[in-house]
Structure formats: structure tokens, C-alpha cells
C-alpha atoms as one frame of an Amber mdcrd trajectory, in Angstrom:
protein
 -28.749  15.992   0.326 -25.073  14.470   0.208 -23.737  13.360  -3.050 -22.160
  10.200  -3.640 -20.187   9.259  -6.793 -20.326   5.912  -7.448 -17.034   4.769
  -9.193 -17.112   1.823 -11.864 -16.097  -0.828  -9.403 -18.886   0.015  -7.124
 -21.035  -0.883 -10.015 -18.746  -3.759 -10.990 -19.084  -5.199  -7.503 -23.341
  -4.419  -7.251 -23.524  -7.015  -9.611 -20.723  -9.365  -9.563 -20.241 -10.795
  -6.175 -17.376 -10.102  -4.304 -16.500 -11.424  -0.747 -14.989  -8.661   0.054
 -16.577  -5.295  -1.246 -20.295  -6.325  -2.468 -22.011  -6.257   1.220 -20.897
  -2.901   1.818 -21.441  -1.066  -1.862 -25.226  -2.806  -1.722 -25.833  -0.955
   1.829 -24.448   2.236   0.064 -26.199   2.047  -3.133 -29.829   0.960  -1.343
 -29.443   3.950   0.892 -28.977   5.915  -2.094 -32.569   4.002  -3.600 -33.989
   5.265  -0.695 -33.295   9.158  -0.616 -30.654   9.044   2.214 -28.122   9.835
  -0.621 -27.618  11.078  -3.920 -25.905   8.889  -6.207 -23.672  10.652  -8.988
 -21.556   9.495 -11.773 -20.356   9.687 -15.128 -21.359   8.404 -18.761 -17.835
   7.479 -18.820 -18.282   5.186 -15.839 -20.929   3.069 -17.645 -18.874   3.013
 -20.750 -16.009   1.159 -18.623 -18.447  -0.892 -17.027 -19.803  -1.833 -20.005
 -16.492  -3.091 -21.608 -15.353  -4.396 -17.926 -18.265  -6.483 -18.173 -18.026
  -7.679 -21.562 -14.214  -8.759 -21.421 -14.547 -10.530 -18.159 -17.731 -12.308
 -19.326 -15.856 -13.252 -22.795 -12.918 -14.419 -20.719 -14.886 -16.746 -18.505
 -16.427 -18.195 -21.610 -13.631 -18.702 -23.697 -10.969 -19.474 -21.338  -8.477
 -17.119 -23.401  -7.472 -13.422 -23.250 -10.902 -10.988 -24.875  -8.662  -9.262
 -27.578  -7.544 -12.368 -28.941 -11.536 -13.732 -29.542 -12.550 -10.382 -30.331
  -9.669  -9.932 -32.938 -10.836 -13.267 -34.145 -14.831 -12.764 -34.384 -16.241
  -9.181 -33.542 -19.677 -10.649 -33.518 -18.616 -12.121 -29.891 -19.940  -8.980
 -28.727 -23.325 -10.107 -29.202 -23.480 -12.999 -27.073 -22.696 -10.243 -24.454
 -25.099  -7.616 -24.677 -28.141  -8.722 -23.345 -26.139  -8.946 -19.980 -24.981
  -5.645 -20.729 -28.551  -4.349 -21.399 -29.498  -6.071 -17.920 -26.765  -4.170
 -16.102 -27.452  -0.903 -17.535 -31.947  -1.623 -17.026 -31.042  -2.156 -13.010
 -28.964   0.831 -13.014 -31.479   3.413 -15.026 -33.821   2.394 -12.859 -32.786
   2.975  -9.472 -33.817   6.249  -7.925 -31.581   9.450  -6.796 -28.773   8.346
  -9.446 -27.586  10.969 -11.896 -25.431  10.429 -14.865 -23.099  13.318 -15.321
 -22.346  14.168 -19.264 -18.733  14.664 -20.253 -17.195  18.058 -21.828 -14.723
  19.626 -22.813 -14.178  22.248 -20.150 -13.800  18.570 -17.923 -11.370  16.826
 -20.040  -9.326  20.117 -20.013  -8.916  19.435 -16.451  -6.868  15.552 -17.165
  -2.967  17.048 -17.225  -3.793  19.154 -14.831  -5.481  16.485 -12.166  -3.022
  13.985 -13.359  -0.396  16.339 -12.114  -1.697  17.555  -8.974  -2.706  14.651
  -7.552  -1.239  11.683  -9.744  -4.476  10.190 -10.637  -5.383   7.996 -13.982
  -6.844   9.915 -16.931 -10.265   8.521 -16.320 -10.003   8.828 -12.509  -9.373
  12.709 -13.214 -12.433  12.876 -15.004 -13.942  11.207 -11.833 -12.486  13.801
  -9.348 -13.564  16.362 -11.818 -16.733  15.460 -11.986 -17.172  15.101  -8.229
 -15.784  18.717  -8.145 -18.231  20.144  -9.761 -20.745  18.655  -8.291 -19.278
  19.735  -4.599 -19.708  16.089  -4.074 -16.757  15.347  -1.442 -17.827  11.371
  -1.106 -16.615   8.424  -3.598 -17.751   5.291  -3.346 -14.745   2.777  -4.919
 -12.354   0.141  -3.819  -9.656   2.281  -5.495  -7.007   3.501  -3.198  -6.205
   5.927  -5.418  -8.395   8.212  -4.374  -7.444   8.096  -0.619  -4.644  11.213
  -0.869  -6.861  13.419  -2.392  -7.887  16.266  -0.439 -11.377  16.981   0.454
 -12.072  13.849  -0.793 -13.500  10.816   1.298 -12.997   7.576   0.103 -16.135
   5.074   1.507 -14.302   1.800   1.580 -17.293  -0.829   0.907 -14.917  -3.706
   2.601 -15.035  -1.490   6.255 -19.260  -1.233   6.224
């Protein structure tokens, strides 16, 4: 079965709608549900998620940049978490997704990734990740991942 890795903004976009991208990554990530895929990504994705969807959710509420509140009144956070704990229920539930643990022989491979292919820190640890997993499909709305060989970006805004 064909891997998928499913990069945060696939995630982002399951849940927060977007007129753009959300149509497409739903069709990707039911197919996955269903067994026509397998789904792969990395603890490190759901940590960004995580704090994606806690700044934009303090943002909305408070009208005012995240770090400032947070800087401010830590406890914000826990306004926050039940949506976070919502997020993460939908995601650990849905079949044929596996989370991918982070090492050290991985992080080892950042300068070099960043150099080869002038990727992000966190995006090397994506294309990593998808490496070792022979997985040559990413689901994401970042471009970034476009030049990189044997890679195939699926572009949620084109399905």
C-alpha cells in the first residue's frame, strides 16, 4: 500500500476550513480512512499543529499578537486545550495513520537536507521521515517541497 505523509497544514486545513485546500485534503485523508492509502507522519507534526492551533485560536480571541497574551498570562493555554484535545481525539482515531517517532540518526540528517535541497529544519525532518519510510507522496500546500526529487507534492487545491 502507498504511503502518504500528511504535512501539518494538511491537518491544519482538515479542521479549519479553507476555500481553497480543505475539499481536496478531506478526499485525501478519507481515502486514507478507508485503506486506499497509508497515512504517515511525524510526532513533530502534531507538536506544530498543536501550537498552530493554539496561537491562531488565542489570536482570534484576543484580537492581539499570542506572545504578547501568553507573556502576560501563561494560564491562556488552558482555555485552549480542550480544542487541542479534540484535534488530536479525531486524528488518533482515524485508521491507516502512523505517527513516526523522532531520533537522532533523523535530526542528523537537518544540515545536510537543508543543504541539498534548501528545505526548513522541520521540513527536513519531514523529507527524512518520508525517506525512510520509501514514502515518495506528501500531502501539503507547501511549495517547498515541489523541487525535491522523487518527491510528489499532492496539491489539495488541484483535487
Amino acid at each position: 500500500m502507498e504511503y502518504i505523509y500528511l504535512d501539518t497544514n494538511a491537518f491544519y486545513f482538515f479542521f479549519f476550513e479553507h476555500e481553497k485546500y480543505t475539499r481536496g485534503i478531506k478526499k485525501v485523508i478519507s481515502k486514507i480512512h478507508r485503506g486506499v492509502y497509508r497515512g504517515i507522519t511525524s510526532c513533530i507534526t502534531l507538536d506544530e499543529l498543536a501550537y498552530v492551533i493554539l496561537m491562531r485560536l488565542i489570536e482570534k480571541k484576543y484580537k492581539r499578537h499570542p506572545s504578547e497574551i501568553l507573556r502576560e498570562n501563561k494560564s491562556v493555554i488552558l482555555e485552549f486545550v480542550d480544542s487541542i484535545k479534540d484535534v488530536f481525539d479525531v486524528i488518533f482515531s482515524l485508521n491507516n495513520i502512523e505517527i513516526v517517532g523522532i531520533d537522532k540518526d533523523i535530526m542528523a540528517t537537518i544540515p545536510i537536507i537543508m543543504e541539498e535541497s534548501i528545505l526548513l529544519p522541520r521540513d527536513c525532518i519531514h523529507l527524512q521521515t518520508m525517506r525512510n519510510k520509501n514514502c515518495k507522496l506528501i500531502l501539503s500546500t507547501d511549495t517547498d517541497f515541489d523541487n525535491i526529487d522523487g518527491i510528489k507534492r499532492i496539491k489539495p487545491h488541484e483535487l
